[in-house]
N, C-alpha and C positions, 0 to 999 in steps of 0.2 A: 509794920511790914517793911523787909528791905527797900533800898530806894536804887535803879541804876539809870545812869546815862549813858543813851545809844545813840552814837553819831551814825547818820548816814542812813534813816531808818524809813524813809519815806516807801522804799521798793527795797528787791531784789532779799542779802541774806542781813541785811539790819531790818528790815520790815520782820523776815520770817522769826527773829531771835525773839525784837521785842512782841509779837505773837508770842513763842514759847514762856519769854517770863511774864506776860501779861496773866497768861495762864497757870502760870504757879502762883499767882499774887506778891507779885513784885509790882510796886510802885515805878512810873516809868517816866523820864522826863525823851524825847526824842526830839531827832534836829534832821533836816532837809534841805538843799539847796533850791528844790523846786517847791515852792508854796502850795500849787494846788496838790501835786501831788503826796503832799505831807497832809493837806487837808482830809485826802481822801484818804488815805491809810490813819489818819487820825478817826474816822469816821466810822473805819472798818472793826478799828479795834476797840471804841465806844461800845460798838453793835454788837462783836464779840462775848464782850464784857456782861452785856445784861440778859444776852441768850445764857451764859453759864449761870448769872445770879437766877433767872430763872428755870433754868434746869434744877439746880440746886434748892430751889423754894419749893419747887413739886416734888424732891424724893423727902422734903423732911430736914434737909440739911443748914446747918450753920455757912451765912456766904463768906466762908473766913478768905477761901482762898481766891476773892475777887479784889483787883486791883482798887485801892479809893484815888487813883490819880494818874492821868495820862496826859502829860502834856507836851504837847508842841510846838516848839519852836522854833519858826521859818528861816532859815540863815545858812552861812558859809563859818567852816570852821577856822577859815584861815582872816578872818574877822574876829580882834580881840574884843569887842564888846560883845559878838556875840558869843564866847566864849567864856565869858564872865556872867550872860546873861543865863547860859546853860548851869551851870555852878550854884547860882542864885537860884536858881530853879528846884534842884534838887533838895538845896540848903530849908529852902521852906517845908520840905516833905521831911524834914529829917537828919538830911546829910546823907551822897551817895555811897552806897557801901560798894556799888560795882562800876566800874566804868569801861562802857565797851568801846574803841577807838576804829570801826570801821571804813566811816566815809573814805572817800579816798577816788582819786581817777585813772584812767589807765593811759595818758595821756595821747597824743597821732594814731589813729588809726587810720589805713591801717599802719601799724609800728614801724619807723624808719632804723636801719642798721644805726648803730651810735658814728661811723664815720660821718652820717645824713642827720646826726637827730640836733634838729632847731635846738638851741639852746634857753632861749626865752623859753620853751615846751619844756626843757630840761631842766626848768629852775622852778615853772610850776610844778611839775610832779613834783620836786623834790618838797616845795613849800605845802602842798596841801598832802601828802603820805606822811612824812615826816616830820616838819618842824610843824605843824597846825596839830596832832594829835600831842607830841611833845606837849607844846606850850599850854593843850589842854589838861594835861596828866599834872603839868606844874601844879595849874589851880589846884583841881582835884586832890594832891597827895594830904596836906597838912588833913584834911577830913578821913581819906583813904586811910592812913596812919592810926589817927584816934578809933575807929572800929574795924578795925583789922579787916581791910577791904581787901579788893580784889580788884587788876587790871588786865585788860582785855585788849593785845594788840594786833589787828586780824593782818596776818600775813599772807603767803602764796611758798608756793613749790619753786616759782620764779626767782625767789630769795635765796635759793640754792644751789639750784641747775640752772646752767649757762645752755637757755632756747636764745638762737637767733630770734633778732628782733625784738628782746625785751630789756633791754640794756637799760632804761629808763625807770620802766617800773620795776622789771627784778630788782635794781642796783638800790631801788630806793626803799623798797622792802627790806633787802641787807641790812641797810643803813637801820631801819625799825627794829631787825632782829639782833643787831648787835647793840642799841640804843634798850632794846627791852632787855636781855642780858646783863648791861652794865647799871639797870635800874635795878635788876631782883637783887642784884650784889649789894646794893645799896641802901635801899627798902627792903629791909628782914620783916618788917611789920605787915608788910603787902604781898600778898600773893600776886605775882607778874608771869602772865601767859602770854607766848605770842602762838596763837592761834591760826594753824593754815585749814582751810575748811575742806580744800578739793578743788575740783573742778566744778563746778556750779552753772545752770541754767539761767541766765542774769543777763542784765543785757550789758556790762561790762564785760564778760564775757565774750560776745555776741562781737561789741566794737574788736577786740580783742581779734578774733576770724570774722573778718567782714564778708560775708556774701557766703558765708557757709552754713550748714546747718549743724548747729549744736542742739538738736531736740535729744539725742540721747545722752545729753548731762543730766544728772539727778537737779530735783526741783529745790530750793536752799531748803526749804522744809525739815527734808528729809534727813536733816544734819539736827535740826533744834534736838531730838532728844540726847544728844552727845553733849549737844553745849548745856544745855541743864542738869545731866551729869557731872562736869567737869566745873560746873558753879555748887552743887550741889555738894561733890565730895572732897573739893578743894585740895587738889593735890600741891606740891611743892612747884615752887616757879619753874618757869621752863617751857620748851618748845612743845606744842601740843598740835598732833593731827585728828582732827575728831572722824577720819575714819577708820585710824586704832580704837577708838573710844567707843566707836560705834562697832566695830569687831571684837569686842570685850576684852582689847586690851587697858587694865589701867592706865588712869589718866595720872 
């Protein structure tokens, strides 16, 4: 079975992904900066897993398309042991054939103009959006390489368009989309998405407009059948919105 690494998976649209590949039977190594809450999405997607084997045992079926391995691992990816310890992780299932770079923060909420924005705030965002998934991708490519893998760099609309107040995160997304760019040029062996998903009900989001109601975002859910499209049919590197994907434009 493929093997992928999901950073950021404990909640929000890295929980719902590794849901969607848990359910194709993808092998899943997952990473969380909150312990318990990795625990319990660890727990969720166990329970997941043996409601399908057993669905699957009562129509007669072969459990081919049930995951043999979920595992999680409690950590910051801007932690190079724990970045190594993800790597090792997949390496025993296999070696990952996908790696998805989600984690990531939205940094002051709510969002200060860049004339106001703390710079210590501006060196984290930079360090855990960009150089932590980078330096993850480093490990990862010598494997990525040898089975013609695929890279996952989940971006935003921010990376584009100039909204007041996002000077931090947008700028640092840039920074990814041009970083994932000058990797697909580089990496012909690798498939390189950068991945902007939408507007998303998450609680990144939520920090994102504080004290407003965003219930009419779509649930991240509702994007998984796009993103297992767009792993499934492996288009050419390149910028990818899954909701062209989900509008049935190819990806």
């Amino acid at each position: 079975m493929p093997v992928a690494i999901i950073t950021g998976a404990s909640r929000g649209l890295g929980l719902a992904l590794t849901h969607g590949l848990a359910a194709a039977g993808w092998d899943l190594v997952i990473d969380g900066r909150d312990a318990a809450a990795l625990a319990n999405a660890h727990q969720a997607l166990v329970a997941a897993s043996r409601d399908r084997d057993a669905a699957t045992s009562a129509q007669g079926d072969a459990a081919a398309g049930a995951p043999r391995d979920l595992t999680a691992l409690p950590g910051d990816v801007t932690d190079p042991a724990h970045r190594l310890a993800l790597v090792a992780a997949a390496d025993r299932l296999g070696g990952a054939d996908l790696l998805v770079n989600n984690a990531g923060i939205l940094g002051p909420s709510p969002q200060p103009a860049l004339a106001d924005y703390p710079l210590d705030a501006l060196r984290e965002v930079y360090e855990v959006n960009v150089v932590a998934p980078l330096a993850l991708t480093q490990l990862a490519l010598p494997g990525l390489r040898a089975r013609g893998g695929a890279l996952v760099n989940v971006t935003s609309d921010a990376a584009v368009e100039a909204y007041e107040g996002w000077g931090g995160y947008g700028s640092a997304k840039a920074a990814v989309e041009q970083a994932s760019r000058i990797l697909a040029a580089e990496e012909p062996a690798v498939r390189v998405w950068w991945v902007d998903p939408g507007d998303l009900r998450t609680r990144m989001h939520q920090e994102a407009f504080p004290g407003e109601d965003i219930s009419d975002r779509p649930e991240p859910h509702t994007v998984v059948p796009a993103f297992r499209r767009l792993v499934e049919s492996r288009p050419p590197s390149g910028r990818i919105r899954l909701a062209d994907v989900l509008a049935g434009t190819p990806a």
